[in-house]
C-alpha positions as CSV (number, residue, x, y, z in Angstrom):
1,X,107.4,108.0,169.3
2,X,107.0,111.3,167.8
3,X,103.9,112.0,166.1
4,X,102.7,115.1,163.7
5,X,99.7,116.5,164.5
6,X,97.8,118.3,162.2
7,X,95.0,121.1,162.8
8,X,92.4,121.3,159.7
9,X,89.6,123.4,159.6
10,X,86.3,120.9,160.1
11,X,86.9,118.0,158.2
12,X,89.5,116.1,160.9
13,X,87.1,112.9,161.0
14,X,87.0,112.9,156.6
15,X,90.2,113.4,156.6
16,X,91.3,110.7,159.3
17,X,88.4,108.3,157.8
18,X,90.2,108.9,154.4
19,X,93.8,108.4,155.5
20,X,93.1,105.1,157.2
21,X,91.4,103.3,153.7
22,X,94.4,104.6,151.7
23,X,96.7,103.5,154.4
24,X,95.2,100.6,155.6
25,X,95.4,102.2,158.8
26,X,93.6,102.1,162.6
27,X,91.5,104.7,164.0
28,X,92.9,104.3,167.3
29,X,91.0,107.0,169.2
30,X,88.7,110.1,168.4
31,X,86.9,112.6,170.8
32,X,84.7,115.7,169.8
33,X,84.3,118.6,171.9
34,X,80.7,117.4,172.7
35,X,82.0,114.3,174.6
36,X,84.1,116.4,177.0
37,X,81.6,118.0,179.7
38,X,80.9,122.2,178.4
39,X,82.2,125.0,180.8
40,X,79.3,126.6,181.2
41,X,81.6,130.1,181.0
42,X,81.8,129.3,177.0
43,X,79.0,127.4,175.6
44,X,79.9,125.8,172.2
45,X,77.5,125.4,169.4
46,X,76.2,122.1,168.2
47,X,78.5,122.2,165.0
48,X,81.3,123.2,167.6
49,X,80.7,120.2,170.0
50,X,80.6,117.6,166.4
51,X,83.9,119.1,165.4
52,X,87.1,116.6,166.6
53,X,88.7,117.6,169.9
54,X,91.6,114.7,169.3
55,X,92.1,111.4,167.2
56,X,94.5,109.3,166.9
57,X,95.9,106.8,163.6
58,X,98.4,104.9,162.7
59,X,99.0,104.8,159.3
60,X,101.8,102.0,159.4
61,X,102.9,99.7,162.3
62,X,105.1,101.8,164.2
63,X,104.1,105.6,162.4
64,X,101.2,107.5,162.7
65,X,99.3,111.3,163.0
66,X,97.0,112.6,166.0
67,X,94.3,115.7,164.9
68,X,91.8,117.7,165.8
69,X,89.8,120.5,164.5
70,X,91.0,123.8,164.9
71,X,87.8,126.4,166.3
72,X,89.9,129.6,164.6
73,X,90.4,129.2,160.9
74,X,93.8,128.0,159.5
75,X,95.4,127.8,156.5
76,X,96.3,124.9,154.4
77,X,99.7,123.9,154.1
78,X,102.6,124.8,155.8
79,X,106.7,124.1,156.2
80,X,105.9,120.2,158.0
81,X,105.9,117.3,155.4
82,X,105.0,113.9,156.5
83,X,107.3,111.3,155.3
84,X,105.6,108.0,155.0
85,X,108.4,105.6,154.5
86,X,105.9,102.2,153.7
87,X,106.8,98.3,153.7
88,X,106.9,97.9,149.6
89,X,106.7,99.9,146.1
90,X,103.0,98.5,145.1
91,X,101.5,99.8,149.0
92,X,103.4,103.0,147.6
93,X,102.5,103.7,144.4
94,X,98.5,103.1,145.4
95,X,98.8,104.9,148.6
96,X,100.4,107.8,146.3
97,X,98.0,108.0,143.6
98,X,94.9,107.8,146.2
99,X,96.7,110.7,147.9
100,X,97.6,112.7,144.5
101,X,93.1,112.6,144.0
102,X,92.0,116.1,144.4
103,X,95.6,117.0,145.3
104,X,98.6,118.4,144.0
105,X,101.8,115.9,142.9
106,X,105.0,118.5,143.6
107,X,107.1,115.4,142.5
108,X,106.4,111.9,140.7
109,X,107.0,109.5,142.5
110,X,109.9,107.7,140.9
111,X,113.3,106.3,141.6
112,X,115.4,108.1,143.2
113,X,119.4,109.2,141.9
114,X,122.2,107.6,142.6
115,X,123.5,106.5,145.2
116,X,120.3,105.5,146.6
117,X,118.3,104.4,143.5
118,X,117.8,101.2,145.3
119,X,114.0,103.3,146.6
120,X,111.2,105.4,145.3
121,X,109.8,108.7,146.4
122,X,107.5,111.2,145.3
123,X,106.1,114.3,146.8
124,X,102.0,115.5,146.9
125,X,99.7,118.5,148.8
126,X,97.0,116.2,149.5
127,X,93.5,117.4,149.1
128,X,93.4,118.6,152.4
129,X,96.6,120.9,152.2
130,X,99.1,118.5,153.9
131,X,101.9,117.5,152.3
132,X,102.9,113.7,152.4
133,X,106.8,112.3,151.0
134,X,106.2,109.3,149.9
135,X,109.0,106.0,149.7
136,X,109.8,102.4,149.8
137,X,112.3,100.3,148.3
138,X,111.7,99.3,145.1
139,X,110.4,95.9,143.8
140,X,113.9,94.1,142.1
């Protein structure tokens, strides 16, 4: 399986707490830096040992993302999209406008051209700075 895994800058947990409702996903795993014993050579501060070390989701039943907090600052956004090919157009179109809140849509998501307007797909920056493709096959 072959997973993205995405680095944000202290909000891992709200962001993987977030995917998961809008996904109807699982929160397979998450560790913090404070559940891994410190190396007494670089003591972390308490807001370092809260941030996420590693978690885990699955956002569909064979897909999903791993995360973590980065400790250096990073920027949003980036050249990796996350395609989210889902079972139906209604899980789509709510998954894409829960996504497109406090977000940026780069593309509707509508049906696609010829020869493969038998789908749907649309493109959004999320809130958080990832950017999600998001399709299904549409509802005849």
């Amino acid at each position: 399986m072959i997973m993205p895994y995405l680095k944000f800058d202290g909000d891992c947990e709200e962001a993987f707490l977030w995917y998961a409702k809008i996904f109807n996903g699982e929160i397979q795993h998450m560790l913090r830096y404070g559940d891994v014993p410190e190396n007494p050579d670089m003591p972390m501060s308490a807001e370092q040992k809260s941030k996420v070390m590693h978690a885990q989701l699955m956002l569909t039943e064979i897909g999903g993302i791993s995360g973590a907090d980065s400790m250096e600052p990073i920027e949003k956004g980036g050249a990796i999209f996350i395609q989210a090919h889902l079972q139906d157009e209604v899980l789509a179109r709510k998954v894409f406008l829960e996504l497109s809140k406090g977000g940026t849509v780069l593309g509707e998501l509508a049906i696609n051209p010829p020869p493969d307007d038998s789908g749907i797909s649309g493109c959004i920056n999320d809130k958080y700075g990832v950017t999600w493709i998001i399709s299904a096959m549409r509802s005849i």
